[in-house]
C-alpha positions, 0 to 999 in steps of 0.5 A: 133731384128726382129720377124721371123717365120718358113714356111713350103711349098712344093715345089714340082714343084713349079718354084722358082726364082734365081736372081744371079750366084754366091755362094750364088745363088749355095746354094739357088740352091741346096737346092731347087733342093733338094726339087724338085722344078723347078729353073730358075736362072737369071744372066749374069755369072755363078760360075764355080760350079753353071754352073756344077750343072745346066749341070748336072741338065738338063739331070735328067729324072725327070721334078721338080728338074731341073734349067734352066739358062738365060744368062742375067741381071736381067730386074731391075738391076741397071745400070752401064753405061748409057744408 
């Protein structure tokens, strides 16, 4: 069984990372947006509920609790076509 352990940090302002743009990436999203953090989300596409969360995300007056989108892969994804 693996040993885990809780961690406490604030992440007020913070950047924090979001690789993906599906459900999962949402959840990870709105939970950090609920603490405030400053989110940058990296995917080629976008989950119809996620792209609506971050429009809606870019208009708060508030700096921190904001996400940003960067419509691209992530720089090491795998490839699924040679190059």
């Amino acid at each position: 069984m693996p040993r885990c352990y809780p961690m406490m940090v604030d992440l007020t302002g913070k950047p924090v990372l979001v690789v993906g743009g599906g459900v999962i990436a949402l959840d990870k999203v709105e939970l950090f947006l609920k603490f405030e953090a400053a989110v940058a989300v990296v995917s080629p596409d976008l989950h119809p509920d996620l792209q609506a969360h971050l429009a809606a995300s870019a208009t708060s007056p508030v700096p921190t609790g904001r996400a940003t989108w960067t419509g691209r892969p992530w720089p090491w994804a795998p490839r699924t076509t040679a190059p």
